[in-house]
C-alpha positions as CSV (number, residue, x, y, z in Angstrom):
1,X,2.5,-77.0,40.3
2,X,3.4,-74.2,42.6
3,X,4.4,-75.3,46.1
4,X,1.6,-74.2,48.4
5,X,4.3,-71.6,50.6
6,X,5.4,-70.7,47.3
7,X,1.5,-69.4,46.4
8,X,1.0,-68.0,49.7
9,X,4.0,-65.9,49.2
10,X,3.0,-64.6,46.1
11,X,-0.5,-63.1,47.7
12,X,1.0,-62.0,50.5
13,X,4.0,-59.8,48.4
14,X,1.1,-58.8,46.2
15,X,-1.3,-57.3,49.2
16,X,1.9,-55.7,50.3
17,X,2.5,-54.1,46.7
18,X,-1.1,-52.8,47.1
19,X,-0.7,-51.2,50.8
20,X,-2.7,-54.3,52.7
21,X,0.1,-53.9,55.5
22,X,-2.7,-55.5,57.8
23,X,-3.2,-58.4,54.8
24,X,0.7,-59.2,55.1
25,X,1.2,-59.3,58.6
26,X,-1.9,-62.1,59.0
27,X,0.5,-64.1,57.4
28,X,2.8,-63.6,59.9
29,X,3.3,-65.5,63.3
30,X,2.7,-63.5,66.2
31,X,6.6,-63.7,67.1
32,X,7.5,-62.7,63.7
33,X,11.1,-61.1,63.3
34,X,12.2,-58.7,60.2
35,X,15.9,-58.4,60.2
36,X,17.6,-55.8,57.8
37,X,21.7,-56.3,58.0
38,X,23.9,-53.3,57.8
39,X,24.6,-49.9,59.4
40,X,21.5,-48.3,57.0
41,X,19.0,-46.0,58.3
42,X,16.7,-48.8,57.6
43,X,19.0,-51.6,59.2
44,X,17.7,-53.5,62.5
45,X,15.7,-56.1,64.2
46,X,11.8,-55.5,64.2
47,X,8.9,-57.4,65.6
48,X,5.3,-57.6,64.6
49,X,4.1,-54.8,66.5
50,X,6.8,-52.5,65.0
51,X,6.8,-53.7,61.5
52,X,3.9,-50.8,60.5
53,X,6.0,-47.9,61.8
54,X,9.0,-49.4,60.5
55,X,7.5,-50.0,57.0
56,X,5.8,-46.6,57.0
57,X,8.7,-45.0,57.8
58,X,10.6,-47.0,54.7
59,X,7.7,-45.6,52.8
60,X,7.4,-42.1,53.9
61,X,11.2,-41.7,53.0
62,X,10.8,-42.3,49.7
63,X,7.7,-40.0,49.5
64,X,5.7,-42.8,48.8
65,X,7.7,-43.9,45.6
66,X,8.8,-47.3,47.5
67,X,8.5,-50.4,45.0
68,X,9.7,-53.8,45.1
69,X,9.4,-55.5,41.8
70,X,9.1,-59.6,42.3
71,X,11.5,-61.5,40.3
72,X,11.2,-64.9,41.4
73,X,9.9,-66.4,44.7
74,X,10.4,-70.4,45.1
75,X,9.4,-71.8,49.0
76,X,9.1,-75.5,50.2
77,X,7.4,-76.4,54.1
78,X,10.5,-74.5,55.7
79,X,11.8,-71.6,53.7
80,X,11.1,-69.4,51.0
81,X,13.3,-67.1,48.9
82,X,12.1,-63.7,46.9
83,X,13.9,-62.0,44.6
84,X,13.2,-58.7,44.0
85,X,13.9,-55.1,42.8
86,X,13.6,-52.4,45.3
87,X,13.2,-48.8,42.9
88,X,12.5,-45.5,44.8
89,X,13.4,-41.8,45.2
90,X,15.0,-40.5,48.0
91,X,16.1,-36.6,49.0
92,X,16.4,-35.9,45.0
93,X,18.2,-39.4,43.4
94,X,16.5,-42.4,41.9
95,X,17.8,-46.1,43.5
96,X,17.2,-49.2,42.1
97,X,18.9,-52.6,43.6
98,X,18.4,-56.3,43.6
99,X,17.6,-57.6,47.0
100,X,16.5,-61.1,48.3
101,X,14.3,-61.5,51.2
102,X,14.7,-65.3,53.5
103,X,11.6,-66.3,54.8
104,X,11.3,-69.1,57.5
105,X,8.0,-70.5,57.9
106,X,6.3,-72.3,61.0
107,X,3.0,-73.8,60.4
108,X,2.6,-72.4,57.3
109,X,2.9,-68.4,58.2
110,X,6.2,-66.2,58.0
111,X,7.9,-66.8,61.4
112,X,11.3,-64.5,60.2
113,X,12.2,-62.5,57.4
114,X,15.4,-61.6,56.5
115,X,16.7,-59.3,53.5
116,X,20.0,-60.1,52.1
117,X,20.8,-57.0,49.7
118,X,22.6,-58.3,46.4
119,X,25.2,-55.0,47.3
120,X,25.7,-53.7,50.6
121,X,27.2,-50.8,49.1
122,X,24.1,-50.0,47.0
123,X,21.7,-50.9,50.2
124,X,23.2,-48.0,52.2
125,X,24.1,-45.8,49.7
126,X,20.3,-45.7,49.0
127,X,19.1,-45.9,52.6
128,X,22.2,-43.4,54.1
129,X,23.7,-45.0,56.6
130,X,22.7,-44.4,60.3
């Protein structure tokens, strides 16, 4: 049996997949921080209240081709861990990479969110770097 977090994950990567931006942030606390390592155009700290623009600038980049594939996603009461496949097209090339997002959670909602690219390399490369 699927660890409740584990669940809640899956439905919240799921509304994300489907556009419900508003869906995924609900699971969010209210002090939420997305962190994206590197020197990528995408790279940087973000809170809640940027999280849309920042997204829909992710999105509009790839002309709306964005996709991340979920591969795996285990979580206990303090972490979880996704695996996934990030495939767009951007400025005339396909990119495809693994990438792994760390989730902490207090009371039961997303309270950060890190990626952790499996290739750096690959991550800006796709992204350009800023």
């Amino acid at each position: 049996m699927a660890h409740e977090n584990e669940t809640r994950l899956r439905d919240l990567y799921a509304g994300f997949a489907s556009g419900d931006l508003a869906g995924f942030l609900d699971g969010c606390t209210e002090d939420v921080i997305f962190a994206v390592p590197g020197y990528a155009s995408v790279s940087g700290t973000y809170r809640r209240n940027e999280f849309e623009e920042w997204i829909g600038g992710v999105i509009a980049r790839t002309g709306g081709t964005f996709r991340e594939d979920v591969l795996d996603i285990v979580a206990n009461d303090e972490h979880g861990v996704v695996l996934l496949v990030d495939t767009f097209d951007r400025e005339g090339q396909h990119h495809e990479y693994q990438t792994t997002h760390l989730v902490e959670f207090r009371d039961a909602k997303i309270a950060r969110w890190t990626e952790h690219p499996g290739s750096m390399h690959e991550f800006e490369a796709a992204w350009g770097r800023a």
